[in-house]
Backbone as CSV, one residue per row, in Angstrom:
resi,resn,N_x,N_y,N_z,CA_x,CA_y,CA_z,C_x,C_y,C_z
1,UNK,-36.050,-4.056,-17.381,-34.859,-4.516,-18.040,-33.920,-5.176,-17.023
2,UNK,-33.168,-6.184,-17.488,-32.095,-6.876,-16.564,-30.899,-5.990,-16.751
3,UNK,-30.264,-5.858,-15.548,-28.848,-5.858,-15.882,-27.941,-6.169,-16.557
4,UNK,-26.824,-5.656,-16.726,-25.857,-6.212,-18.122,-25.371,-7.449,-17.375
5,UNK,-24.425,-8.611,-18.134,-24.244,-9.757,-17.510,-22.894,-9.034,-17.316
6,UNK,-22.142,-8.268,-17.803,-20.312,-7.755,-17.285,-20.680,-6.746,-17.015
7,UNK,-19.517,-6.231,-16.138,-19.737,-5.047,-15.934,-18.131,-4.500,-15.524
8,UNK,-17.258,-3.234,-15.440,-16.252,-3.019,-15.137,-16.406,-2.472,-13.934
9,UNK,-17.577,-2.638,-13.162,-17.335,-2.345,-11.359,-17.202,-3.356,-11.105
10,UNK,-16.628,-3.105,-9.989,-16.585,-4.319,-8.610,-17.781,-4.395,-7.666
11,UNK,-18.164,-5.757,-7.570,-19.163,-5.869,-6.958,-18.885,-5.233,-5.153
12,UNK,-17.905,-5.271,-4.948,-17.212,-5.073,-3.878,-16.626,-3.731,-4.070
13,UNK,-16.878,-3.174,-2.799,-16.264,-1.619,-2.368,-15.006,-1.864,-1.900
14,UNK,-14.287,-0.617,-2.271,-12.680,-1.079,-1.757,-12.886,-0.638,-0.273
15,UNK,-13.880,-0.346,0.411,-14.014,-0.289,1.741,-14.099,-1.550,2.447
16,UNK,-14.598,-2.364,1.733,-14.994,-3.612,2.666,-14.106,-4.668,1.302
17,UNK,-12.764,-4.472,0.778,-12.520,-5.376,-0.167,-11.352,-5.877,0.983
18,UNK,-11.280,-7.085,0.945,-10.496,-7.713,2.015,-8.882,-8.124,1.553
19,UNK,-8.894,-7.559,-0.081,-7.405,-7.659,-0.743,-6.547,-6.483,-0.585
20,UNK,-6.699,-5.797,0.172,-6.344,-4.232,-0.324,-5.748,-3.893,1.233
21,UNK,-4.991,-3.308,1.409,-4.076,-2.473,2.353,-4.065,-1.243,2.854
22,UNK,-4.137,-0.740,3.552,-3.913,0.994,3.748,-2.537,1.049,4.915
23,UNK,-1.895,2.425,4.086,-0.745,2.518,5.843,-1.007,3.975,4.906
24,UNK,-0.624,4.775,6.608,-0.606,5.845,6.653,0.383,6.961,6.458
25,UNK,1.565,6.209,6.697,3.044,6.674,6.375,3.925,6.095,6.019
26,UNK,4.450,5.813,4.677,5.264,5.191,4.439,6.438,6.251,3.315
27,UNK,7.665,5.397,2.733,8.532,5.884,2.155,8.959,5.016,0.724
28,UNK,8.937,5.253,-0.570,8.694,4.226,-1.399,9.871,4.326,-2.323
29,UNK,11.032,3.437,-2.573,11.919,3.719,-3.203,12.129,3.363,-4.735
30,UNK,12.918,4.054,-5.707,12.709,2.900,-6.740,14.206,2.416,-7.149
31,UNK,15.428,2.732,-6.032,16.511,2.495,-6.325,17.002,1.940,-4.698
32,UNK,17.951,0.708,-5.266,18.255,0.453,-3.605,18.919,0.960,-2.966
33,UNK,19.942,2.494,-2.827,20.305,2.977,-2.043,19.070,4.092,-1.543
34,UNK,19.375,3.979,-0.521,18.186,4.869,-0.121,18.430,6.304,0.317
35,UNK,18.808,6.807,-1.103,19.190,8.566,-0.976,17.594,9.413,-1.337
36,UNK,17.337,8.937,-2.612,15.989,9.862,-2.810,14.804,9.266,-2.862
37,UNK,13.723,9.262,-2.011,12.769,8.802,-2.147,11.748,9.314,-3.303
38,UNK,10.974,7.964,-4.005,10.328,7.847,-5.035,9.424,8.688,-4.679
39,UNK,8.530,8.460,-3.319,6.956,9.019,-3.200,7.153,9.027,-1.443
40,UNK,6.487,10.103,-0.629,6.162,9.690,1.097,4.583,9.988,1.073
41,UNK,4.158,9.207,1.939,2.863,9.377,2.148,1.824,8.252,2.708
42,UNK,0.809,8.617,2.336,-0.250,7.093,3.000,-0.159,6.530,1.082
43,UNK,-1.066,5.101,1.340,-0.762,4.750,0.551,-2.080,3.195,0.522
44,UNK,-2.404,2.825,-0.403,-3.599,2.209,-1.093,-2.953,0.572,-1.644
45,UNK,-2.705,-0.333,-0.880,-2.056,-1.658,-1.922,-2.909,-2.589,-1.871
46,UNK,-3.375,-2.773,-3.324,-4.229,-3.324,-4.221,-3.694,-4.894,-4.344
47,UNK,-4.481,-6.153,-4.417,-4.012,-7.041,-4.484,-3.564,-7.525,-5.724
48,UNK,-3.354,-6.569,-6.870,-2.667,-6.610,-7.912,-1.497,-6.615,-7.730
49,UNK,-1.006,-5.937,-6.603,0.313,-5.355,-6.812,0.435,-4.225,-6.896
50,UNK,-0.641,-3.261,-7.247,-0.531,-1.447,-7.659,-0.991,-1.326,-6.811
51,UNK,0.375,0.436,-6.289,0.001,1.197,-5.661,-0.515,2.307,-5.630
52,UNK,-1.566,2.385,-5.146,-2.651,3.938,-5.030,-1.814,5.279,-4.046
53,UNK,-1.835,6.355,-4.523,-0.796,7.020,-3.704,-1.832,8.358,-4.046
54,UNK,-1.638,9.050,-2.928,-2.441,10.595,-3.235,-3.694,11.116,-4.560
55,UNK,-4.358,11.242,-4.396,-4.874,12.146,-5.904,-5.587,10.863,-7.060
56,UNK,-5.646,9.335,-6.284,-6.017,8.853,-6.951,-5.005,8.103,-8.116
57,UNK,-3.726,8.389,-8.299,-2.355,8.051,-8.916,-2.326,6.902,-8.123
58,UNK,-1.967,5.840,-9.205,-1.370,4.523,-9.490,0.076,4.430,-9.555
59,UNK,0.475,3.476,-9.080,2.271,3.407,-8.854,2.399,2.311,-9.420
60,UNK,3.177,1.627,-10.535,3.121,-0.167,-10.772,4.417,-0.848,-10.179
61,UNK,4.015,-1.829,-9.553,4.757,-2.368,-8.793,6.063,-2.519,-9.427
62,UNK,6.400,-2.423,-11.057,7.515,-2.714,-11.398,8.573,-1.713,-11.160
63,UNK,8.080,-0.455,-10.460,8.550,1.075,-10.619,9.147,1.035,-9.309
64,UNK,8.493,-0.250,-8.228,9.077,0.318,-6.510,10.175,-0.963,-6.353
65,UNK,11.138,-0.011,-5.820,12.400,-1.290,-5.513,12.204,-1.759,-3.802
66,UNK,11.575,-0.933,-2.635,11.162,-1.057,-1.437,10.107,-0.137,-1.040
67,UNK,9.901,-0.215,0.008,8.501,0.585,0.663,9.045,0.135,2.546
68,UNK,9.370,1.279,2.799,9.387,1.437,4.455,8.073,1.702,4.955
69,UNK,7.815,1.025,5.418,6.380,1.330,6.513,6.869,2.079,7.901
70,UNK,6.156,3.176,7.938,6.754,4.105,9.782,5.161,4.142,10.453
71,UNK,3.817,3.549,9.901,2.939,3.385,10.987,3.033,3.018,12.099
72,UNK,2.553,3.485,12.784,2.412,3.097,14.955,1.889,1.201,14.400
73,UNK,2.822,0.390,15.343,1.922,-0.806,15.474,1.544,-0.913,17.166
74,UNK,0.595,-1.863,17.229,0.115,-1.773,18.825,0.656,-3.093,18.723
75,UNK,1.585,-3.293,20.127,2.040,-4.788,20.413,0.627,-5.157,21.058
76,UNK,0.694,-6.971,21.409,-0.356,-7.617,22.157,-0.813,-6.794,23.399
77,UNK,0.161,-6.498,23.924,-0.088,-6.046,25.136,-1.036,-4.194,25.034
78,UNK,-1.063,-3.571,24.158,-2.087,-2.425,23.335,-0.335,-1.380,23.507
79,UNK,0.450,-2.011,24.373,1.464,-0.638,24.098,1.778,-0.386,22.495
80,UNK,2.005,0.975,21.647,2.451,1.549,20.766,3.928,1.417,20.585
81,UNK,4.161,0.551,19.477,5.760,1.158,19.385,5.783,1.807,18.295
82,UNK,7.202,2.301,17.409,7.461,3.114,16.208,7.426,1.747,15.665
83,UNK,7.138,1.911,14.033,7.376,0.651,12.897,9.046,1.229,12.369
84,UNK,9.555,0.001,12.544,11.412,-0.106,11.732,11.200,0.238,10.784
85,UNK,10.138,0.270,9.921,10.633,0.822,8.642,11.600,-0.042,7.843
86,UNK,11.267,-1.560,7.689,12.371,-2.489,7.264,11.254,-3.455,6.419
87,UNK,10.072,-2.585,6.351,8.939,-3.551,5.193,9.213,-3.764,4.038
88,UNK,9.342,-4.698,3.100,9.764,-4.744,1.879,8.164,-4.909,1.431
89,UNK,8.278,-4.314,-0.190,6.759,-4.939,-0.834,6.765,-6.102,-1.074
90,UNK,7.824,-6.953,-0.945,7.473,-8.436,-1.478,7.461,-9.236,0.081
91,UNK,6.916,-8.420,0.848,7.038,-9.359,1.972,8.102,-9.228,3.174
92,UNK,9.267,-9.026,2.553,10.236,-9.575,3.382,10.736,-8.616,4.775
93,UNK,11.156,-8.692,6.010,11.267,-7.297,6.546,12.698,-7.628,6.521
């Protein structure tokens, strides 16, 4: 027998999917003062726009007002600094 012609997998593993994001620590708000955070944690961003957060839970992008990133970045030179934490989800720092 052939295969079905659709299918609802991805031919592609989100291991090797080249749209998709991982950080390890971040802070996710859904209001712009930044008293209570929405969600902390690592975190899964899908080139939809949805975020994957713990347990397999979906976040929709219409729900996050920012997202601080605090992952280690390595400058050129391999030194470690702290991340500002000034990442916006739409890009902007």
């Amino acid at each position: 027998m052939f295969p079905p012609i659709a299918s609802r997998d991805s031919i592609v593993s989100d291991d090797v999917n080249p749209l998709t994001e991982a950080y390890r620590d971040v802070v996710i708000y859904d209001e712009p003062v930044d008293d209570e955070p929405l969600y902390e944690g690592p975190i899964v961003v899908h080139a939809n726009g949805w975020i994957e957060l713990e347990g397999n839970r979906l976040l929709s992008p219409s729900a996050i007002h920012h997202i601080d990133i605090y992952d280690d970045e390595v400058t050129e030179s391999g030194a470690e600094c702290e991340g500002s934490g000034d990442h916006h989800a739409d890009g902007r720092e």
